[in-house]
DOVEXMAR-531873 format. One record per residue: x, y, z of N, C-alpha, C, O in turn; residue in three letters. Coordinates in steps of 0.1 Angstrom, whole numbers, padded with zeros to 4 digits, always signed. Layout:
// DOVEXMAR-531873
XYZXYZXYZXYZALA/...
// end
This chain:
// DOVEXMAR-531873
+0314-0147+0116+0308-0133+0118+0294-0133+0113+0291-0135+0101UNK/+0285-0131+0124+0274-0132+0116+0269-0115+0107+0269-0104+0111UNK/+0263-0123+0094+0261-0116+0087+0244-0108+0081+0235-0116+0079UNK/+0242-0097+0080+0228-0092+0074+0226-0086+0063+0234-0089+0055UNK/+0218-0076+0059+0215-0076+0050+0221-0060+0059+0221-0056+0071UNK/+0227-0052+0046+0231-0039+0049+0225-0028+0054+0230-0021+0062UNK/+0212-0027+0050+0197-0017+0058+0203-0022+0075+0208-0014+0082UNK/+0203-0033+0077+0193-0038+0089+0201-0037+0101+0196-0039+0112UNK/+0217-0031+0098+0222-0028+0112+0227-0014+0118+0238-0010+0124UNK/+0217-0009+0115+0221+0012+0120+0213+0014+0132+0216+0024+0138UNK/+0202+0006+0137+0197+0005+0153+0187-0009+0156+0178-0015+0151UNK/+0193-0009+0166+0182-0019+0174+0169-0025+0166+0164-0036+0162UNK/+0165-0009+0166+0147-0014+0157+0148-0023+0146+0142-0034+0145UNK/+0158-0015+0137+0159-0022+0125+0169-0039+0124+0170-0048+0115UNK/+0172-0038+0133+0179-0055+0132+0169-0061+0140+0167-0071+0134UNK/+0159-0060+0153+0150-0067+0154+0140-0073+0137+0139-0084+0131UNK/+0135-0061+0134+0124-0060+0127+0129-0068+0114+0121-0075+0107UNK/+0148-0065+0111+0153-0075+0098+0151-0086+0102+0144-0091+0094UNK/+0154-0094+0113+0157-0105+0118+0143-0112+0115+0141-0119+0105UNK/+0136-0109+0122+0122-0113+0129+0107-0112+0120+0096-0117+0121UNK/+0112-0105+0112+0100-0100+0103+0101-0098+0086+0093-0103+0079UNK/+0111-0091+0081+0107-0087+0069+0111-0103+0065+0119-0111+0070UNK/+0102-0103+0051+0102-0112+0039+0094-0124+0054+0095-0136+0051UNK/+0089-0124+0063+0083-0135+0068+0068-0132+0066+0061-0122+0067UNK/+0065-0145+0061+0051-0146+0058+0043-0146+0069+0045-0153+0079UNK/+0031-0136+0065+0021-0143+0078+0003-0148+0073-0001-0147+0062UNK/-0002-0153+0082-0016-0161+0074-0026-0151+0083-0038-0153+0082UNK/-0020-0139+0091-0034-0132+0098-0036-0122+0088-0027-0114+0084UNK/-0050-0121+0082-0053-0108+0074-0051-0098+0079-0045-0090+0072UNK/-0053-0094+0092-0050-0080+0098-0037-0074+0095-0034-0063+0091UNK/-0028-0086+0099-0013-0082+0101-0013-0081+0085-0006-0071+0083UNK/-0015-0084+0076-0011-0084+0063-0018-0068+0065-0014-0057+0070UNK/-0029-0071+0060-0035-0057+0059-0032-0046+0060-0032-0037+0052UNK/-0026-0044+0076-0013-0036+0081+0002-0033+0077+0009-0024+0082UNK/+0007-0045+0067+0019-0042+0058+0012-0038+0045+0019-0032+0036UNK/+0003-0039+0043-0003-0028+0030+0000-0014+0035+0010-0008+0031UNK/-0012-0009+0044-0012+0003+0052+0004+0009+0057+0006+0021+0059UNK/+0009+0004+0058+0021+0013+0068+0030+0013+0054+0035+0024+0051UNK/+0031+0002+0044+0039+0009+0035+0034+0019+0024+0041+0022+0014UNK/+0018+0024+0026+0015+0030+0018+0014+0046+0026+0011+0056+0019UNK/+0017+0045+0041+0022+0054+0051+0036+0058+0051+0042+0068+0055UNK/+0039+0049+0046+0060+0051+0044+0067+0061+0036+0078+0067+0037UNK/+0056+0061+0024+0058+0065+0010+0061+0085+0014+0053+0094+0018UNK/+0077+0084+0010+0084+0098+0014+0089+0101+0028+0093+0112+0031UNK/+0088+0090+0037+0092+0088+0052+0103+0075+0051+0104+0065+0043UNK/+0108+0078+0059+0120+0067+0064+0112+0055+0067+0101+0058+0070UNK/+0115+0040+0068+0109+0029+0073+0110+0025+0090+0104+0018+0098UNK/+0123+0034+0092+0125+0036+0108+0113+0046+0114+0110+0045+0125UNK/+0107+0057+0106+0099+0064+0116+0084+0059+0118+0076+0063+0126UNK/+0082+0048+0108+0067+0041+0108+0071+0029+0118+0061+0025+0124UNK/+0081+0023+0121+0082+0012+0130+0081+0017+0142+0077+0011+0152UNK/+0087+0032+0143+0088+0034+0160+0073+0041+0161+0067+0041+0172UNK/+0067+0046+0149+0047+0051+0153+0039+0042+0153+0028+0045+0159UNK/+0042+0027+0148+0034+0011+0146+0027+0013+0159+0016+0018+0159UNK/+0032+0009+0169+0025+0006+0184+0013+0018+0185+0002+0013+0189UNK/+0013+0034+0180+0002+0041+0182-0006+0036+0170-0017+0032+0173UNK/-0003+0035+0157-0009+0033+0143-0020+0020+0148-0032+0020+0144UNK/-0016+0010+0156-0018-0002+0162-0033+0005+0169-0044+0004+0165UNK/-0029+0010+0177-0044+0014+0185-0048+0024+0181-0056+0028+0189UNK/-0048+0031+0171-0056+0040+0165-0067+0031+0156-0079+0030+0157UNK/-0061+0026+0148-0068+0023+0135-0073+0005+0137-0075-0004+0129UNK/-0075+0007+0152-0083-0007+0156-0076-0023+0157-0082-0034+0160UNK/-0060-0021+0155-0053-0033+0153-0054-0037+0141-0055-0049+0138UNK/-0054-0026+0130-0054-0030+0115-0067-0040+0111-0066-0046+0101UNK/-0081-0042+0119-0093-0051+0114-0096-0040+0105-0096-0028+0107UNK/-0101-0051+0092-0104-0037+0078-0115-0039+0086-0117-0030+0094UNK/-0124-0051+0086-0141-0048+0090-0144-0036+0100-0155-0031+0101UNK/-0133-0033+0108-0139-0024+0117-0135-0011+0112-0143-0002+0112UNK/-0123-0010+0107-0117+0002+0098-0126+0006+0088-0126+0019+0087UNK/-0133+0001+0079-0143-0001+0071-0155+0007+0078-0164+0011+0070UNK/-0156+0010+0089-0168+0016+0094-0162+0029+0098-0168+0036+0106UNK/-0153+0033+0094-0146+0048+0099-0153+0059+0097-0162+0054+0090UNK/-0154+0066+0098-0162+0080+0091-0157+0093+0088-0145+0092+0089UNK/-0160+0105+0085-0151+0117+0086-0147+0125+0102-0139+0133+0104UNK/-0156+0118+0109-0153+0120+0125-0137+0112+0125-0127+0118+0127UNK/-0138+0098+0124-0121+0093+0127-0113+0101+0121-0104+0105+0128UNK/-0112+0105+0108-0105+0114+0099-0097+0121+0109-0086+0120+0113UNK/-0108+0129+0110-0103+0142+0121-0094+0142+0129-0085+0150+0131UNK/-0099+0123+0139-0097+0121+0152-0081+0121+0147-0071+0128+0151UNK/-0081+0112+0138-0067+0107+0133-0058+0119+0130-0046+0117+0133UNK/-0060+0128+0126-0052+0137+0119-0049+0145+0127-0041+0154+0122UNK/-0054+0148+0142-0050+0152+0158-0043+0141+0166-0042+0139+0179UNK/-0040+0135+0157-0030+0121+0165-0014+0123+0160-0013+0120+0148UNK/-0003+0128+0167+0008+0133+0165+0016+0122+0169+0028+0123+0169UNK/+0010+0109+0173+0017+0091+0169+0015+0087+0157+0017+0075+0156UNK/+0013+0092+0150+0010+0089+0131+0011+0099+0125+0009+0111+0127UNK/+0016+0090+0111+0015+0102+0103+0003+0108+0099-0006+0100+0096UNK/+0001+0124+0099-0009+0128+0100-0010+0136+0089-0006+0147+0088UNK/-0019+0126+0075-0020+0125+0066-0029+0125+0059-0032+0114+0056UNK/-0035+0133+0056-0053+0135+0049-0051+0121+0041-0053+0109+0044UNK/-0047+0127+0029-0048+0113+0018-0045+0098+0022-0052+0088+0020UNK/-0031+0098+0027-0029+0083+0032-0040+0079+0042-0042+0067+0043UNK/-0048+0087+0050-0058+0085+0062-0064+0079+0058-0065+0067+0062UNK/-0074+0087+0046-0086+0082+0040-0085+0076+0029-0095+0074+0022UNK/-0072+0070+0023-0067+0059+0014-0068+0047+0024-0073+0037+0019UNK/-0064+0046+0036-0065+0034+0045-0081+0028+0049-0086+0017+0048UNK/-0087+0040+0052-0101+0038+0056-0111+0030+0039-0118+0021+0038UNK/-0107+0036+0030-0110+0030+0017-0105+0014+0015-0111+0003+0015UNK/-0095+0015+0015-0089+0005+0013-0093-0010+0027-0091-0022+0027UNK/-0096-0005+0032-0103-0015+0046-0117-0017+0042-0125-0024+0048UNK/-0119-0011+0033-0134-0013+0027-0133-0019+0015-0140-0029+0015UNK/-0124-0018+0000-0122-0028-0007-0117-0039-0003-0118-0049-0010UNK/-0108-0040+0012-0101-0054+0016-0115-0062+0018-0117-0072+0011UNK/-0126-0055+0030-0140-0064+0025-0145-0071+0017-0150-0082+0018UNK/-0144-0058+0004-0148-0066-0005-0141-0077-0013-0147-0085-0021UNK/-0126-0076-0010-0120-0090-0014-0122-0102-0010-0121-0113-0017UNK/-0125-0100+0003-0133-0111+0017-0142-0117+0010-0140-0129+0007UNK/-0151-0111+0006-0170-0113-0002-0162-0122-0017-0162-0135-0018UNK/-0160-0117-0022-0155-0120-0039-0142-0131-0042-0140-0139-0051UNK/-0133-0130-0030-0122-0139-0035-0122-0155-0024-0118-0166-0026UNK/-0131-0148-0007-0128-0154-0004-0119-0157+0012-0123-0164+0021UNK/-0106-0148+0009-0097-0147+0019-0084-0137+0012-0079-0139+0001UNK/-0081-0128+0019-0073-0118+0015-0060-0123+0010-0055-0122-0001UNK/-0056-0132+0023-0042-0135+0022-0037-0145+0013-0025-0146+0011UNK/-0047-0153+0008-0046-0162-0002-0048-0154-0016-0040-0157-0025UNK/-0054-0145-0018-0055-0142-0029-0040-0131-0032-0036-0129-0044UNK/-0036-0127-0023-0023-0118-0021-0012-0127-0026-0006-0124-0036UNK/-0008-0138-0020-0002-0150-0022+0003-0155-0036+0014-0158-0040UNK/-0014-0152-0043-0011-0157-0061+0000-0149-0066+0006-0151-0077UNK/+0003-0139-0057+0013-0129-0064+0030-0131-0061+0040-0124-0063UNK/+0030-0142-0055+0045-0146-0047+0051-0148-0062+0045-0146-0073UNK/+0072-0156-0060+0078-0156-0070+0079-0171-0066+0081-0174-0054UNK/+0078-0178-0072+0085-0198-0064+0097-0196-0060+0099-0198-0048UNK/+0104-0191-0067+0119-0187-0063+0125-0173-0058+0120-0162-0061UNK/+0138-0177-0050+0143-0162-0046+0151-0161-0062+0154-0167-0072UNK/+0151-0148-0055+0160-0138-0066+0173-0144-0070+0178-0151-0061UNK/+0182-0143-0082+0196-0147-0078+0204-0133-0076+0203-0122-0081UNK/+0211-0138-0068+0222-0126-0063+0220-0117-0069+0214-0121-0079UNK/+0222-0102-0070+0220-0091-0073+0224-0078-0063+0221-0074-0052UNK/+0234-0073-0074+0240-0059-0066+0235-0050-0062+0242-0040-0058UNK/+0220-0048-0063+0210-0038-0063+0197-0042-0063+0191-0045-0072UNK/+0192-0042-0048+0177-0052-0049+0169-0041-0058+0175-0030-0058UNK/+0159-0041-0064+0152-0033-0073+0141-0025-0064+0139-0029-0052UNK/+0134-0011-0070+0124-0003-0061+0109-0008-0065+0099-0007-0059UNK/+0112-0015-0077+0100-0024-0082+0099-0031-0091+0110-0029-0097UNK/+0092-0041-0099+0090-0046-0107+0078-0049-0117+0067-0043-0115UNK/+0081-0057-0127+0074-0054-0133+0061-0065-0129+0053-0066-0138UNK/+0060-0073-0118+0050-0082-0114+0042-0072-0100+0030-0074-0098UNK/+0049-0062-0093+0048-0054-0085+0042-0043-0094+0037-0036-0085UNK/+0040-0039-0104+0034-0030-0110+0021-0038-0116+0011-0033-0117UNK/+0022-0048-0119+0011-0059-0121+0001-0057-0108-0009-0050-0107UNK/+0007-0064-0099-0003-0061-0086-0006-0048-0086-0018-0046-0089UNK/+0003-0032-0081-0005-0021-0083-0014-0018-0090-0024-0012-0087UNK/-0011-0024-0103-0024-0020-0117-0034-0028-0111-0045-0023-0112UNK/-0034-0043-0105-0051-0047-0102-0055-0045-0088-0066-0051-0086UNK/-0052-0041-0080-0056-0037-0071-0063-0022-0071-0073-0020-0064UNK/-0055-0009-0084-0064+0001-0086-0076-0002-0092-0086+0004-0089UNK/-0074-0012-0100-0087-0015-0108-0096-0021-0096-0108-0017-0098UNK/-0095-0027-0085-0103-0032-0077-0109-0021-0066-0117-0024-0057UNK/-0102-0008-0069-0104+0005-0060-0096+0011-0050-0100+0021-0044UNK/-0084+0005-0050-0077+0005-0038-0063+0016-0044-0059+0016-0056UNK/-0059+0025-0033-0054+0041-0034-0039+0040-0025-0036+0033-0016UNK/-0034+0047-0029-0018+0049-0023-0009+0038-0025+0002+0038-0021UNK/-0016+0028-0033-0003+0017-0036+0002+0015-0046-0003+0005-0051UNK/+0009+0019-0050+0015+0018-0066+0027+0010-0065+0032+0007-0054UNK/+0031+0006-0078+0043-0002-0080+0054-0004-0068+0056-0014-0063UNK/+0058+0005-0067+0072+0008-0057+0069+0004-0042+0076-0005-0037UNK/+0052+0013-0033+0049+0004-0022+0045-0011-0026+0044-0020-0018UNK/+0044-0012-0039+0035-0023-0038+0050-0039-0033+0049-0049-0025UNK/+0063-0032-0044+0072-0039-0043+0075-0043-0025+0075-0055-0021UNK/+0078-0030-0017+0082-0029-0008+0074-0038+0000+0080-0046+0007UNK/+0058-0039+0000+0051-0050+0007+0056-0062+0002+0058-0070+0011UNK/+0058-0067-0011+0063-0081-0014+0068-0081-0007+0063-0088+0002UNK/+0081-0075-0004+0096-0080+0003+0093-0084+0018+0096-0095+0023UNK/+0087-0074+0023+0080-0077+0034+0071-0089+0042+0071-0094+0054UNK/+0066-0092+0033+0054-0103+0033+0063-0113+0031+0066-0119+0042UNK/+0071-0118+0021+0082-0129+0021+0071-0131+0004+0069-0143+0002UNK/+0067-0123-0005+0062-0127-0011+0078-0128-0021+0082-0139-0023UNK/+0082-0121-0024+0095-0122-0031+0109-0126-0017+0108-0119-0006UNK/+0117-0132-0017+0128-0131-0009+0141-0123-0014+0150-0128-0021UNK/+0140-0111-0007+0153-0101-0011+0162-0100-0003+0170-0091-0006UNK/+0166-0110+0010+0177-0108+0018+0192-0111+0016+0192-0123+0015UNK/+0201-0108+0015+0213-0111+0010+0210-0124+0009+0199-0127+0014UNK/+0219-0134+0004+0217-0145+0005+0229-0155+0014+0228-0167+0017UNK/+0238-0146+0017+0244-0149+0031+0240-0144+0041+0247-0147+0050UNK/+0230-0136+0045+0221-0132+0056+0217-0137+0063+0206-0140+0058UNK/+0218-0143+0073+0214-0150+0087+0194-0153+0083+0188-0163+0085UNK/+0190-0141+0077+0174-0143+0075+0169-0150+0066+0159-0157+0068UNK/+0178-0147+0052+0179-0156+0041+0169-0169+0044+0157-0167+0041UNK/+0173-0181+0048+0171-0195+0055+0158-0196+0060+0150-0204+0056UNK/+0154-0185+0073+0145-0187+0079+0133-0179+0071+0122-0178+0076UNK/+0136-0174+0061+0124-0166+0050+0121-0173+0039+0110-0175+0035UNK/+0133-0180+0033+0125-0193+0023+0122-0202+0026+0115-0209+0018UNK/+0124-0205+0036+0114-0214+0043+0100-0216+0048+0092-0225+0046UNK/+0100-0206+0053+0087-0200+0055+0081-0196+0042+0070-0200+0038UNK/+0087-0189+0037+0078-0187+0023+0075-0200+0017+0063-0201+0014UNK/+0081-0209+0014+0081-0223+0004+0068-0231+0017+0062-0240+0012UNK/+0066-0229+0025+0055-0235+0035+0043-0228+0030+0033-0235+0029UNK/+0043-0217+0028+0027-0210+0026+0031-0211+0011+0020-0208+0006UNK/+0038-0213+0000+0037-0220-0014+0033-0228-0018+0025-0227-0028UNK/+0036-0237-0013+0030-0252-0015+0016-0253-0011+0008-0250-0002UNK/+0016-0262-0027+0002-0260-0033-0005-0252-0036-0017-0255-0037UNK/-0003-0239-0039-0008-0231-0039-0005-0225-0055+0007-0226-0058UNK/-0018-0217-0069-0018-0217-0081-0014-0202-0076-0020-0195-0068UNK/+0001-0200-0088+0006-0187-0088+0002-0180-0098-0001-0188-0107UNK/-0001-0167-0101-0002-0159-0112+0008-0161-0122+0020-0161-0118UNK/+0005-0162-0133+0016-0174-0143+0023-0158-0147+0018-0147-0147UNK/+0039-0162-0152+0049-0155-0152+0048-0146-0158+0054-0136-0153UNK/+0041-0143-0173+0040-0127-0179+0036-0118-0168+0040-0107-0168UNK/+0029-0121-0159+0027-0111-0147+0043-0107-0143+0047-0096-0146UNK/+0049-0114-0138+0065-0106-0133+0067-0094-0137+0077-0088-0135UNK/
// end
């Protein structure tokens, strides 16, 4: 019988999206950039009603390019917040548009986004656990330096929720069909790569 992770089989969307996506790493900044954004869009909404708005959020906000998001102004604001395919959200709006402008500046200063995101992975999955956690204490690490770097709507809890997502931590059952194909993937973009040493956790 095959098996998942308990979230992931109440519709379609959500066992595509378990299957295929969460905890899988990706190396496009956009797409990362865009699991920052939608989980800091999530925050008090279901994760089912941002997956079925993704496809508009997609063409609104440019295909998630900060560089071009970064040029938004209080005209998109507007535009955006007469767009009834997204959530139509003053502060998350113009937390996104910000935050596509410090992602720049991480570009300038670090380098490459997704590498610098990366230093925040765990080497290992989790061991078994009856209760995946809403955050941690390396996930409140990352929220605290990313505020310090300017960046708005992400605190501890979204911050966790993008780990899991990204495959920076692996939280899928561990008899989960996805399990396998996420530490794998994750331990590919690990290697070699200098982690933020463990008092961060």
């Amino acid at each position: 019988m095959t098996h998942r992770c308990g979230w992931a089989g109440s519709t379609e969307v959500y066992v595509d999206y378990h299957d295929n996506e969460w905890g899988m790493p990706t190396t496009d900044p956009h797409r990362l950039f865009e699991k920052i954004c939608l989980e800091g869009f999530q925050s008090g909404l279901s994760w089912l009603t941002i997956l079925n708005k993704r496809p508009r959020f997609r063409e609104v906000f440019s295909e998630f390019d900060f560089e071009i998001v970064a040029g938004y102004q209080e005209r998109d604001v507007e535009r955006l917040l007469d767009d009834a395919g997204i959530v139509r959200h003053r502060g998350k709006i113009e937390a996104t548009i910000n935050n596509a402008r410090r992602a720049c500046e991480m570009v300038e200063q670090e380098g490459s986004l997704v590498e610098w995101v990366w230093q925040w992975a765990l080497p290992e999955p989790l061991k078994p656990q009856s209760e995946v956690p809403a955050k941690t204490d390396r996930s409140a690490a990352l929220a605290k330096e990313l505020k310090r770097r300017g960046w708005k709507f992400f605190g501890p809890t979204t911050a966790y929720a993008f780990m899991q997502s990204e495959g920076l931590v692996n939280d899928h059952d561990h008899n989960c069909l996805a399990f396998a194909p996420s530490e794998n993937a994750r331990q590919k973009m690990l290697k070699g790569r200098q982690l933020r040493p463990d008092e961060a956790q």
